[in-house]
Each structure stands twice: as structure tokens, then as C-alpha cells.
N, CA, C and O of each residue as an XYZ file, in Angstrom:
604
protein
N     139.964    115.376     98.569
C     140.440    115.127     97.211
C     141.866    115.645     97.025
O     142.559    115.138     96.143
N     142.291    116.508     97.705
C     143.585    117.491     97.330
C     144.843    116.184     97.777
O     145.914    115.808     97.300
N     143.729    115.695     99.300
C     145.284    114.863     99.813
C     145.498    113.527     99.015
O     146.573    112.927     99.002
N     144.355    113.118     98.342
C     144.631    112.056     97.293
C     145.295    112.624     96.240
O     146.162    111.882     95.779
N     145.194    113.599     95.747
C     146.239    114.288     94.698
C     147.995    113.815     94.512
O     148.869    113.415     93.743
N     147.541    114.363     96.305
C     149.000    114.543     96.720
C     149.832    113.414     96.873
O     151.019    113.170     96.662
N     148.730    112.720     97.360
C     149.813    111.092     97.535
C     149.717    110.825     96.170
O     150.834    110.437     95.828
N     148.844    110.831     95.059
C     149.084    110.087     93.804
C     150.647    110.873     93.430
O     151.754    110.343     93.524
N     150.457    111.744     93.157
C     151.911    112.375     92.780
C     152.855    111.902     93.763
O     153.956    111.642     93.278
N     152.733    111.701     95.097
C     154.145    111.270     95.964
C     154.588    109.660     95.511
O     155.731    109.216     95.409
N     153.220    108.913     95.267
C     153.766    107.906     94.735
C     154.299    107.531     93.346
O     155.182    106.681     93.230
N     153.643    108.308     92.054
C     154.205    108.624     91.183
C     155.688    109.212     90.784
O     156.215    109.007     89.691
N     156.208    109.888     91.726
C     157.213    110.587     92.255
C     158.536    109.140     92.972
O     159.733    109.140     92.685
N     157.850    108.094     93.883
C     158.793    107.295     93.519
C     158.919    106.155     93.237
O     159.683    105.307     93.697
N     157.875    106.075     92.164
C     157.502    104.592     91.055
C     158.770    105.432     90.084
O     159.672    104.746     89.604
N     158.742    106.911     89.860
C     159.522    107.476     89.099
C     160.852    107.346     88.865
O     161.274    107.301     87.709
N     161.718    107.265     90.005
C     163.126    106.496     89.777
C     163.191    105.205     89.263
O     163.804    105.047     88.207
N     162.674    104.253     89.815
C     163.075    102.887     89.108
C     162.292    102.664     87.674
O     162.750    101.821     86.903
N     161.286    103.305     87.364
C     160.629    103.327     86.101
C     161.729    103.689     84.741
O     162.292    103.139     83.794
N     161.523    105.405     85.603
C     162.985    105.938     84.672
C     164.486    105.660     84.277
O     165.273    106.038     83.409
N     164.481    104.988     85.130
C     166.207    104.009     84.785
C     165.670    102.534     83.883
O     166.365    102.175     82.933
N     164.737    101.942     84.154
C     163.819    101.129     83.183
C     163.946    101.438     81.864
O     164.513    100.815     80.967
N     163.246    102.656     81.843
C     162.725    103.264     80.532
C     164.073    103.675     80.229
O     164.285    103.109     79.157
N     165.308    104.446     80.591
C     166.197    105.147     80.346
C     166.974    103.818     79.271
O     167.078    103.761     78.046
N     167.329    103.056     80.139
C     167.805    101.563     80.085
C     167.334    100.471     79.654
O     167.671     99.484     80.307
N     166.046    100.139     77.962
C     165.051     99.376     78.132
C     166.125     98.113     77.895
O     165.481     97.097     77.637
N     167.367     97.904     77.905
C     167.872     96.864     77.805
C     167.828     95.926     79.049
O     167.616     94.714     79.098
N     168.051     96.700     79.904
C     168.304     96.932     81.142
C     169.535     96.714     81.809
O     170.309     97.036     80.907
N     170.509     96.270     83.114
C     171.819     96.344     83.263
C     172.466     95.479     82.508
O     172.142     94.707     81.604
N     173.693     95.827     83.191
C     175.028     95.621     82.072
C     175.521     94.076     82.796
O     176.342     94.363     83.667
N     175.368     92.958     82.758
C     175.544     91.806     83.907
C     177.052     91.575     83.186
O     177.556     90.771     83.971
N     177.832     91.767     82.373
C     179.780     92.111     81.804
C     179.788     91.548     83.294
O     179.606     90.404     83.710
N     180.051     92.706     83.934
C     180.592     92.807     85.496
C     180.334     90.831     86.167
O     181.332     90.116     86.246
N     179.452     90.481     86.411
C     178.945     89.484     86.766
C     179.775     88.310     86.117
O     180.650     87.595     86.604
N     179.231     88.346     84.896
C     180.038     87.100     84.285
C     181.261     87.231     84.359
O     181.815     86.139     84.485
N     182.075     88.252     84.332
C     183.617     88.101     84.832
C     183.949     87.820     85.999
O     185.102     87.405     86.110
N     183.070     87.933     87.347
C     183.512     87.228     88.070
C     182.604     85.691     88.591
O     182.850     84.766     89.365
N     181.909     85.918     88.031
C     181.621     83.982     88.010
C     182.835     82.928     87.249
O     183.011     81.728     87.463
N     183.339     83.546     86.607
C     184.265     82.447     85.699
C     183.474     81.287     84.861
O     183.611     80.099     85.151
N     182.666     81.720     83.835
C     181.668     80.469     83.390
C     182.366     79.351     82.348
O     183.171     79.318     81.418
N     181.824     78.784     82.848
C     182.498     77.195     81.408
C     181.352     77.797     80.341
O     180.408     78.538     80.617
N     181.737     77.235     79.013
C     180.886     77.252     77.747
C     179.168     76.798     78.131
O     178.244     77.402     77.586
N     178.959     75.852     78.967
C     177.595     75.637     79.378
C     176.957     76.828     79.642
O     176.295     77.572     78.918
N     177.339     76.892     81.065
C     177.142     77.652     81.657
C     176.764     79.277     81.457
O     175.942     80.028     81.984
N     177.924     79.447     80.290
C     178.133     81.041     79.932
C     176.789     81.005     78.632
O     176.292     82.077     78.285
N     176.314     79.693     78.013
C     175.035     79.514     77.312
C     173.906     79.992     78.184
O     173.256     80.993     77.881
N     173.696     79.362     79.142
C     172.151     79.744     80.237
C     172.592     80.987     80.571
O     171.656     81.767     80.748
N     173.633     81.441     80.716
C     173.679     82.650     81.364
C     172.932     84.108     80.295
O     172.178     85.071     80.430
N     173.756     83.432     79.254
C     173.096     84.199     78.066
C     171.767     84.437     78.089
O     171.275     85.485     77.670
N     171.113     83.485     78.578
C     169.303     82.908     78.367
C     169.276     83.547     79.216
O     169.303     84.744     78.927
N     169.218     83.242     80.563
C     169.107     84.124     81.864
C     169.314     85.978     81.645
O     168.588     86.787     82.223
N     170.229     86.294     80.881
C     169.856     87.763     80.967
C     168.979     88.373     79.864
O     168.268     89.369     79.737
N     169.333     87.387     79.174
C     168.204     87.691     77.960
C     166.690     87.662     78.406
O     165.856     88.326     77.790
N     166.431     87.059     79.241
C     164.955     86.894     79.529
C     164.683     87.730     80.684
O     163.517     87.825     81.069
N     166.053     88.639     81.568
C     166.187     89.885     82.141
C     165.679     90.447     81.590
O     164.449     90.473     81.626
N     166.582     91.344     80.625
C     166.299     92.372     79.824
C     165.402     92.268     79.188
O     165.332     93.337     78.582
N     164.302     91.417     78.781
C     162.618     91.338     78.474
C     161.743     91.622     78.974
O     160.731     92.104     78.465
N     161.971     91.349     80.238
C     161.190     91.267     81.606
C     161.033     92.944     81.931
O     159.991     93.576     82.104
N     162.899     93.584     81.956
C     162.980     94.886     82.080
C     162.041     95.822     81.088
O     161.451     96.863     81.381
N     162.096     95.003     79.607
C     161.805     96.123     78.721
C     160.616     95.807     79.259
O     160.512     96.613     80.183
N     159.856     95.276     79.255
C     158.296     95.048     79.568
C     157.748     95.655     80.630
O     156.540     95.894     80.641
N     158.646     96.022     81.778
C     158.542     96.806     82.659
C     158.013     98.387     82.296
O     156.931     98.972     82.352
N     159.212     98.691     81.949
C     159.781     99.829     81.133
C     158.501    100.789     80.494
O     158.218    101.896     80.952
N     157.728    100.081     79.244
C     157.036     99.970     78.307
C     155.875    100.243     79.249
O     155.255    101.278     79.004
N     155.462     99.516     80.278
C     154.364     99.438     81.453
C     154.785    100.807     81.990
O     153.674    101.295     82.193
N     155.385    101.442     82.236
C     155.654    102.794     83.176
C     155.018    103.691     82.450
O     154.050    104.377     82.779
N     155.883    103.649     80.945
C     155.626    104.566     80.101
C     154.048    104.862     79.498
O     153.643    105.928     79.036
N     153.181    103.403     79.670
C     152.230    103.582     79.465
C     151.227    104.481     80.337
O     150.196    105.041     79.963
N     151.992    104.453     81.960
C     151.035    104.616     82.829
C     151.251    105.951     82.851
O     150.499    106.649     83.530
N     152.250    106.500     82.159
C     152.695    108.144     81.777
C     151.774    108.350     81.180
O     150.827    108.547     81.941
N     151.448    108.433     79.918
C     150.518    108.333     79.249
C     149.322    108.289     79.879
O     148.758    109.383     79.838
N     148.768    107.516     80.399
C     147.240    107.385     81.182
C     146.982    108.240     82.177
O     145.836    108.401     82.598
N     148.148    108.951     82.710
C     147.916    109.637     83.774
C     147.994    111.121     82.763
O     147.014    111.846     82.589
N     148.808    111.274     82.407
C     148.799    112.819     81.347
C     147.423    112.424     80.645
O     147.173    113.464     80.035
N     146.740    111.844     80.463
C     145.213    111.649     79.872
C     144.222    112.007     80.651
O     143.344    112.829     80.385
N     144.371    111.324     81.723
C     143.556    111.406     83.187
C     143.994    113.119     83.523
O     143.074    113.927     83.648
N     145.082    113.467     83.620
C     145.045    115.016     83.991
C     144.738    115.947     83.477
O     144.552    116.928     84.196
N     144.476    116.127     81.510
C     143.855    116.592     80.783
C     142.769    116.765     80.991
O     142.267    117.749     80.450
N     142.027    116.022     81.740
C     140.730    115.897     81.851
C     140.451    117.109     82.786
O     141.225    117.745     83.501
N     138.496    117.299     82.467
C     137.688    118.364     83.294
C     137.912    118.050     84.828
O     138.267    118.903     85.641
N     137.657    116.690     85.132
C     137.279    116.281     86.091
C     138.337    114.531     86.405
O     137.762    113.444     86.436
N     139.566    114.656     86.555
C     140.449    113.626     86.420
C     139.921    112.387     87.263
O     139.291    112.764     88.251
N     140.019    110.914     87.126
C     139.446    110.158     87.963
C     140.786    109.748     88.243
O     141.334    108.931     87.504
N     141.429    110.282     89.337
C     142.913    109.289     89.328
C     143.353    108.575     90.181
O     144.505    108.221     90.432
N     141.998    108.267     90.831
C     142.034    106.775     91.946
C     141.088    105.722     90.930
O     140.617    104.641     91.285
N     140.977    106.257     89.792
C     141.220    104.990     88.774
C     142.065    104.418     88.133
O     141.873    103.270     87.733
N     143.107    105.037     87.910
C     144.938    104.724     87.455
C     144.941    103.402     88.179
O     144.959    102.331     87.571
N     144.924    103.495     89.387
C     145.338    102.531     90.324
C     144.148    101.620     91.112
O     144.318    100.919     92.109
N     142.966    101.830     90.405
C     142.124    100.846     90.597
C     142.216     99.568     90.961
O     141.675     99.092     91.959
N     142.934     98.944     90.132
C     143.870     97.856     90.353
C     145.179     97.027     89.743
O     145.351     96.131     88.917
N     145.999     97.840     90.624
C     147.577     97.750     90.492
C     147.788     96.087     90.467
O     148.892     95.957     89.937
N     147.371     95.004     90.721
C     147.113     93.979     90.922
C     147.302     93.748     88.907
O     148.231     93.297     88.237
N     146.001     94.285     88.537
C     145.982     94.106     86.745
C     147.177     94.536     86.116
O     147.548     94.224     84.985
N     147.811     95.346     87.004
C     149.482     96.691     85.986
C     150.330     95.545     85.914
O     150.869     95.191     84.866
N     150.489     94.818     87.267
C     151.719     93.869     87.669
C     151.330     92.493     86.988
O     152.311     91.755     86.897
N     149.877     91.822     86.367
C     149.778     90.845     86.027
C     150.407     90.875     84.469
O     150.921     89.929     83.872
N     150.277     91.784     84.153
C     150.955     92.199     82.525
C     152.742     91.702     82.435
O     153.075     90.850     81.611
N     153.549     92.203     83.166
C     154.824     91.806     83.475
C     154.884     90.609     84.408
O     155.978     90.531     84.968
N     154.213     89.865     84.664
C     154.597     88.912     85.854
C     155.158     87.412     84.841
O     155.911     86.591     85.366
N     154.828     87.293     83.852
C     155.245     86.148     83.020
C     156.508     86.361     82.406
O     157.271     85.412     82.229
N     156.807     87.555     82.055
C     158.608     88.012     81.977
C     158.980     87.673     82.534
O     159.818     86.811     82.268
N     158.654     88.097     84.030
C     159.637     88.319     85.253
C     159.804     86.259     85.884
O     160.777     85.746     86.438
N     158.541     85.625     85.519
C     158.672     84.331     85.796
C     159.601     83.873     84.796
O     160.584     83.281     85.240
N     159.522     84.000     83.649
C     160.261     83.356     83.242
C     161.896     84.042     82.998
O     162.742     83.532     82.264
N     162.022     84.909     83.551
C     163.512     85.913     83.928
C     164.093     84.540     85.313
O     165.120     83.860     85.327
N     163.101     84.578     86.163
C     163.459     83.866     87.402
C     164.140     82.228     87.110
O     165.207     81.714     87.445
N     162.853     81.684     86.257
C     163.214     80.741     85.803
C     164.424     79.952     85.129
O     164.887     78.814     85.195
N     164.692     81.099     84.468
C     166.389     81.110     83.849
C     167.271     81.132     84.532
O     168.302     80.494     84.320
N     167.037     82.015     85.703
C     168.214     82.262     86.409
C     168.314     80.490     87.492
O     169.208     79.664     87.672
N     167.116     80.600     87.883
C     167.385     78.951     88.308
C     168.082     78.151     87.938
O     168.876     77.543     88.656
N     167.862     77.919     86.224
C     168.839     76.618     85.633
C     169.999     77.070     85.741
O     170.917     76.332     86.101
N     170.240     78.716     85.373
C     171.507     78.728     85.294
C     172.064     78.193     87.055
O     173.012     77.420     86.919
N     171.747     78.393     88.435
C     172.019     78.423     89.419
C     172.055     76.601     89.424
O     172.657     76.062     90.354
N     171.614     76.024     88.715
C     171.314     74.317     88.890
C     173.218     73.793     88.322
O     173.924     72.819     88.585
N     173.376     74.790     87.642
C     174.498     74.494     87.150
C     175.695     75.322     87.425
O     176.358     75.704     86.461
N     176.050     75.645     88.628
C     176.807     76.734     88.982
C     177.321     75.983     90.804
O     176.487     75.576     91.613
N     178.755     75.987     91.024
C     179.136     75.793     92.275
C     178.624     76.492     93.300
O     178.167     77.635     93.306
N     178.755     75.598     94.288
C     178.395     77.145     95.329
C     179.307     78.675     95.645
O     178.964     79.577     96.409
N     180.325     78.616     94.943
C     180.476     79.988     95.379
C     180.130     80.807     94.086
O     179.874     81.986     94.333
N     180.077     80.526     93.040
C     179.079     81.210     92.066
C     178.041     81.321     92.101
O     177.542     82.167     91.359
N     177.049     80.406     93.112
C     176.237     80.881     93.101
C     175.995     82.521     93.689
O     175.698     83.619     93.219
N     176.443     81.700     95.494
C     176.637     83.213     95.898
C     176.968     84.816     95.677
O     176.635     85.898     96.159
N     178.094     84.129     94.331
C     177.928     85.935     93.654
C     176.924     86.208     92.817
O     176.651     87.386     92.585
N     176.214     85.181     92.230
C     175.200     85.250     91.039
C     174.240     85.629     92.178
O     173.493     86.426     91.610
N     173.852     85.539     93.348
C     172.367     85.711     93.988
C     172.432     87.154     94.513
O     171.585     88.044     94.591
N     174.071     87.054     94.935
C     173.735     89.036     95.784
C     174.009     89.847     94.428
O     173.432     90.934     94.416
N     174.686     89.584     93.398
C     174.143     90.724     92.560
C     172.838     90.252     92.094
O     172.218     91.310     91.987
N     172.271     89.584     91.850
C     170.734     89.757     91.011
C     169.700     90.363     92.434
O     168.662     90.969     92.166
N     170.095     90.133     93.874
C     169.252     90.431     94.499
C     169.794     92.338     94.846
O     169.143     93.356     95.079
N     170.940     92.111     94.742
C     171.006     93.875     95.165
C     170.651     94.427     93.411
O     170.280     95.600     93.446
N     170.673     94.049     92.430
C     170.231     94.789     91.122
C     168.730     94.816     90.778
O     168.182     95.709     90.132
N     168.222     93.883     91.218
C     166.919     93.427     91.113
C     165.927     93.270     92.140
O     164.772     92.846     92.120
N     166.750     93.764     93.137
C     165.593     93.122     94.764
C     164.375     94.366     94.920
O     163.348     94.379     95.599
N     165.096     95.626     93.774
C     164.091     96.819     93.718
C     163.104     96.759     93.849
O     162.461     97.203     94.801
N     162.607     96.031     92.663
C     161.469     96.038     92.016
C     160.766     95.130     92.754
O     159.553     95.263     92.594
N     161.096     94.211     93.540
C     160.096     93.180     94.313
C     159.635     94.096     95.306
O     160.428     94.827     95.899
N     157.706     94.115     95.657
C     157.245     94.685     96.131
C     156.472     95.971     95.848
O     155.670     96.551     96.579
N     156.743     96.174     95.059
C     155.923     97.266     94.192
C     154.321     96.841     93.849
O     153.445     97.651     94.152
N     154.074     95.986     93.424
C     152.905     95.487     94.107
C     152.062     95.883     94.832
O     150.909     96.258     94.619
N     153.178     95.723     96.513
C     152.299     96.199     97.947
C     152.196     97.028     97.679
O     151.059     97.493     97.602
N     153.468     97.893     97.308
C     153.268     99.486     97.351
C     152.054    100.000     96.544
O     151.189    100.643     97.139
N     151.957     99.782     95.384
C     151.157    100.616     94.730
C     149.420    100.015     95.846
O     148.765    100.902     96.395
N     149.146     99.089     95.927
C     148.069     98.673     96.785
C     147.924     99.229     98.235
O     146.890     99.550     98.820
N     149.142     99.262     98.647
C     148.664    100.226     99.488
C     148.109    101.571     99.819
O     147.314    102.093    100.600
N     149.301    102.019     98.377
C     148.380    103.431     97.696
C     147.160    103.825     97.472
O     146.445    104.773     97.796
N     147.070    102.694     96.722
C     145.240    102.645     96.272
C     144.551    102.579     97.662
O     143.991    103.674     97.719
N     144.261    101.894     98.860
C     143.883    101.617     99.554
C     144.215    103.004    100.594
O     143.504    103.284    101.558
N     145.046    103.537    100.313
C     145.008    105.276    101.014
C     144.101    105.938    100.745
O     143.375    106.475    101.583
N     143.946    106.040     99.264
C     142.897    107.006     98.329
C     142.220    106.944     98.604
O     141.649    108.034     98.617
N     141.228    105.573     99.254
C     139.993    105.676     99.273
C     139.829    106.824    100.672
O     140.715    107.263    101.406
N     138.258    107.098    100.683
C     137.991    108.267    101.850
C     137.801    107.305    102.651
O     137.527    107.528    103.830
């Protein structure tokens, strides 16, 4: 039981950085930088609008999800007898809550990419993938977690 402790806190520990810049940030980043160097026409600089707007939803929704699981776990540790390979019972259910943000975050960014040259695209894909490539995979991670815990 101690070494399940331990990994819950190691993984808690670094769900904790990207949560906390989430939560810190429920807007989430600053994409200024981006659109100045795409150079957008009036179309364009419209979807783009949409596209981060449905970012920063996706983020807050994230965000909001961390904070909850703060909460559930300071509940769970209050307790006589904590069950906290139930937190993560199934991380599968945490991620289905945000996955319709994040589709339709993706989605946006598509049209905007339907309408963008190729070398805008290319800057539009390595920043959304180095700003955003974080969070893809968290998923496994937490499942694999769970799947440690057990004895």
C-alpha cells in the first residue's frame, strides 16, 4: 500500500505542472506571438479567432478538471481509510469530460489550416504542436498509473 501511495503522489506530482499552468492560466496561452507571424488576411485572422477561442475552452475545461481532482483527492485523504486507487479508477472517464473541447479546439484549427498557405501552415503546426503537444498522452499516462496500483 505505501508504494501505491507513493506513485499516486509521483504522479500527482507531475500531472501537477501542466495542470497548474492550466489552472494558473484558465485562459490559456497568449497565441499575439503566432498571429504576428502568420501574417493573416481578414478571413483568416476570423477562424483564427474561432480556433483560439475554442483553445482557451478546451484549456479552461482542462483546468477546472485538475482542480476538481484536487479536491477529490484532499477528500479521499481526509479520510480514515483513503481509497486512492479509486481517483484513478478510470482515467479513461477524467479525459472523456474534456475530449469534446479539445475536438472541437482541433477542429478549428483545421479550417483555419484549410485556409492558410503552406508556409503558414508550418508555423501554425510547430507552435500548436510544441504549445500543445503536452497534453497529448496523458491518457496513457494516467492508465498506466492505474494499472501500477493494482497488486
Amino acid at each position: 500500500m505505501a508504494k501505491s501511495i507513493l506513485k499516486l503522489f509521483t504522479l500527482l506530482a507531475l500531472l501537477a505542472v501542466p495542470f497548474a499552468a492550466t489552472a494558473q492560466s484558465l485562459a490559456g496561452p497568449d497565441f499575439g506571438d503566432l498571429e504576428a507571424k502568420l501574417r493573416l488576411g481578414p478571413v483568416q485572422k476570423a477562424q483564427f479567432d474561432v480556433a483560439v477561442g475554442a483553445t482557451h475552452r478546451a484549456m479552461l475545461a482542462t483546468g477546472l478538471l485538475a482542480m476538481e481532482m484536487k479536491a477529490r483527492l484532499a477528500q479521499e485523504l481526509a479520510k480514515d481509510r483513503p481509497d486512492l486507487e479509486g481517483l484513478l479508477a478510470d482515467p479513461e472517464a477524467l479525459l472523456w469530460q474534456v475530449r469534446p473541447q479539445w475536438a472541437q479546439a482541433r477542429e478549428e484549427w483545421s479550417r483555419l489550416y484549410g485556409m492558410l498557405d503552406a508556409r503558414q501552415v508550418a508555423i501554425a503546426r510547430d507552435y500548436i504542436e510544441r504549445r500543445l503537444g503536452a497534453l497529448e498522452g496523458m491518457g496513457d499516462m494516467l492508465k498506466g498509473f492505474r494499472d501500477r496500483l493494482r497488486p
